[in-house]
C-alpha positions, -999 to 999 in steps of 0.1 A, spaced: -485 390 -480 -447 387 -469 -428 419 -477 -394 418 -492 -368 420 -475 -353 456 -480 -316 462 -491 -305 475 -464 -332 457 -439 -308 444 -411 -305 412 -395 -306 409 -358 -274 397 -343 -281 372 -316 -258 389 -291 -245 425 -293 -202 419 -288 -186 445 -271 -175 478 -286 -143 480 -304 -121 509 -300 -118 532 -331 -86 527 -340 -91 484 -339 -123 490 -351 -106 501 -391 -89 472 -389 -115 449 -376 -141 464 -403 -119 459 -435 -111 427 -423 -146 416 -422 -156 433 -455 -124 412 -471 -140 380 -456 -175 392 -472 -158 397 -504 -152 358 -512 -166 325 -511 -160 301 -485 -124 287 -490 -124 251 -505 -94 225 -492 -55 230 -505 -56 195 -517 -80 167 -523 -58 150 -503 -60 172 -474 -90 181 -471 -96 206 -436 -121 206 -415 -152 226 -428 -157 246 -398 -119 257 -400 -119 296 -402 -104 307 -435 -103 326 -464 -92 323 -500 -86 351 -526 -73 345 -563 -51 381 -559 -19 383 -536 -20 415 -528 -60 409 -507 -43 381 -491 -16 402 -480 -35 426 -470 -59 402 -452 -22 391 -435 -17 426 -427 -48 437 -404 -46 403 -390 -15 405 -376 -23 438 -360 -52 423 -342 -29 395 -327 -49 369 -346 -19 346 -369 -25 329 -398 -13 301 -419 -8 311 -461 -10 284 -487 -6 295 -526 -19 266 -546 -12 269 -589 -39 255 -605 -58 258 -641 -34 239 -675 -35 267 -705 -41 295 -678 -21 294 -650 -40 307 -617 -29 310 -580 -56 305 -548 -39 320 -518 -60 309 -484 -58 319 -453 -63 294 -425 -68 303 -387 -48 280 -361 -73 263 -337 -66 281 -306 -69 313 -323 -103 308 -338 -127 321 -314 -111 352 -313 -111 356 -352 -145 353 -352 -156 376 -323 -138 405 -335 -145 400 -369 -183 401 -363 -179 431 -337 -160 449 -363 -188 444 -390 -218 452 -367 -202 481 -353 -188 495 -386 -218 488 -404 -241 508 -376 -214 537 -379 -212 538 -418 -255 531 -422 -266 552 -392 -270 584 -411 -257 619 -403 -248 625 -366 -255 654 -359 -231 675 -336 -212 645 -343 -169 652 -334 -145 657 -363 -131 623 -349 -161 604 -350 -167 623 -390 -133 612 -396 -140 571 -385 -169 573 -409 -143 584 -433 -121 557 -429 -143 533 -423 -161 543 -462 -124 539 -478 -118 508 -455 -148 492 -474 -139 503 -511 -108 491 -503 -118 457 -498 -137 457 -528 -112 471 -549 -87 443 -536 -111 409 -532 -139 415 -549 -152 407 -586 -139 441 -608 -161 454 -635 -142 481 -652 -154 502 -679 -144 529 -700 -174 551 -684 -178 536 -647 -158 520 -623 -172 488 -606 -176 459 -582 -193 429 -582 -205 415 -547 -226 385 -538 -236 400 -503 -261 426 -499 -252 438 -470 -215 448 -482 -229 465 -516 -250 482 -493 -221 497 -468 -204 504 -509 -233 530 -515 -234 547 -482 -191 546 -484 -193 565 -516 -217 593 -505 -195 600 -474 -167 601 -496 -189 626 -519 -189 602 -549 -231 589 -563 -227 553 -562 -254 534 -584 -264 495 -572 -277 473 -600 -286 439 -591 -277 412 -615 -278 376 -615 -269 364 -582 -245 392 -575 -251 428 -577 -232 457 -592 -216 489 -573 -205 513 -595 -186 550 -598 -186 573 -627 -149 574 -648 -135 610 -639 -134 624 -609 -155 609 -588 -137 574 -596 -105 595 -586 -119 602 -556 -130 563 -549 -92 556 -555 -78 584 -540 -91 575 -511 -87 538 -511 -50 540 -511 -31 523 -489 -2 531 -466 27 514 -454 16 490 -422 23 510 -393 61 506 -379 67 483 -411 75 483 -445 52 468 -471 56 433 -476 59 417 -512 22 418 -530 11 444 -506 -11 472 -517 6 512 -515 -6 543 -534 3 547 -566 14 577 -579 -19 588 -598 -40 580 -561 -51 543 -571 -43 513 -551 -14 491 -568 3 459 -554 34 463 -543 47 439 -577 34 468 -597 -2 450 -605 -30 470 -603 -60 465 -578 -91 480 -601 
C-alpha cells in the first residue's frame, strides 16, 4: 500500500544551491513564502499576453506587492509593476510583478536557496547549544513567514481566531513551526483544496502581529502601500489599510 505523503514529508531538491548568508537569507525567505502565497500570475492584457515561463507574481493587495518590491530590490534583482482595475459593480486592482529577462536566473536561484535553507532552519527542530544569533534567525525567519501570510495570503478572520488560508503545504507547515517559536499554538485544518492556519484572538494573536510588524526598509523611507507597525503591534499599509 502507498503511504501518504506526510505534511511536513519533504521533497528532495535536485541540487542543493549554495548557502545564503543570514542576513540575505530573511529577505530571500519572505520573498519566497510571498511567491508561495499566490497563484501563478495570469497576463496584463489579453492583448499582451507574456510568455508563460516569464518569472512573476501577482497579488490583489498593494502593500504585498510593495513589499515583494521591497526585498527584491535589496537582493539586486529589479522588477517591472503593472496595476490592472478590473471587476464592473466591484472595482478590484491585480498588481504583478514581472522579472526582466536577464534577471531571471538569478530570481529563481535565490529564491529557491532562500526557501530550502529557511525551511531546513525553521523545520529542523531545537538546536541544541545553538548561538543566540542562530535562535534569533529562527526568530526572524518565523515572523518573516507570518508576515507573508498576513500580507498575500487568503485572511480568515474571526471574532475567536486569527487565520490564513494557503494552498501549499509546505508553507502552512513552516506557519505551524513559525508560531511555536514565536510561543503562539498554531492549529492546521485542511479544507477544500486549501488548508487553514490559525491563532487564538488575545494574546497569542498579539504576539503573531507583534511580531510580524514591519520596519522601515533599511536606509529608506517606506514607500506608498508599504507595510509599518501600527501603533497596537499589527502590520498596516502605509495608506492606513489593514494587513489581517
Amino acid at each position: 500500500m502507498t503511504r501518504e505523503p506526510a505534511l511536513l514529508d519533504r521533497p528532495r531538491s535536485p541540487a542543493p544551491p549554495p548557502p545564503l548568508d543570514w542576513l540575505t537569507l530573511g529577505d530571500a525567505f519572505e520573498a519566497a513564502c510571498l511567491l508561495r502565497c499566490t497563484p501563478p500570475p495570469t497576463a496584463a492584457r489579453p492583448s499582451a499576453a507574456l510568455p508563460a515561463s516569464a518569472p512573476g507574481v501577482e497579488f490583489n493587495r498593494e502593500d504585498a506587492a510593495q513589499r515583494m518590491r521591497q526585498l527584491l530590490a535589496r537582493l539586486d534583482i529589479p522588477v517591472t509593476h503593472e496595476v490592472a482595475v478590473g471587476g464592473l459593480r466591484r472595482r478590484f486592482e491585480l498588481h504583478r510583478l514581472w522579472v526582466p529577462r536577464e534577471h531571471r536566473g538569478a530570481y529563481t536561484r535565490i529564491l529557491d536557496a532562500g526557501w530550502w535553507q529557511g525551511r531546513r532552519e525553521l523545520l529542523g527542530g531545537p538546536l541544541p547549544g545553538a548561538s543566540p544569533a542562530r535562535r534569533r534567525l529562527v526568530t526572524r525567519l518565523s515572523a518573516a513567514a507570518w508576515r507573508s501570510a498576513l500580507l498575500a495570503a487568503g485572511r480568515h478572520v474571526r471574532r475567536h481566531i486569527l487565520g490564513v488560508r494557503l494552498t501549499d503545504r509546505e508553507l502552512a507547515a513552516v506557519l505551524v513551526r513559525g508560531a511555536a517559536v514565536l510561543d503562539v499554538p498554531a492549529w492546521l485544518r485542511p479544507g477544500t483544496g486549501c488548508f487553514l492556519v490559525s491563532v487564538a484572538d488575545g494574546p497569542d494573536r498579539a504576539r503573531i502581529l507583534s511580531s510580524a510588524a514591519l520596519e522601515p526598509a533599511r536606509g529608506a523611507a517606506p514607500t506608498r502601500g508599504a507595510a509599518v507597525p501600527s501603533a497596537h503591534g499589527g502590520v498596516v499599509a502605509a495608506a492606513g489599510r489593514p494587513a489581517c
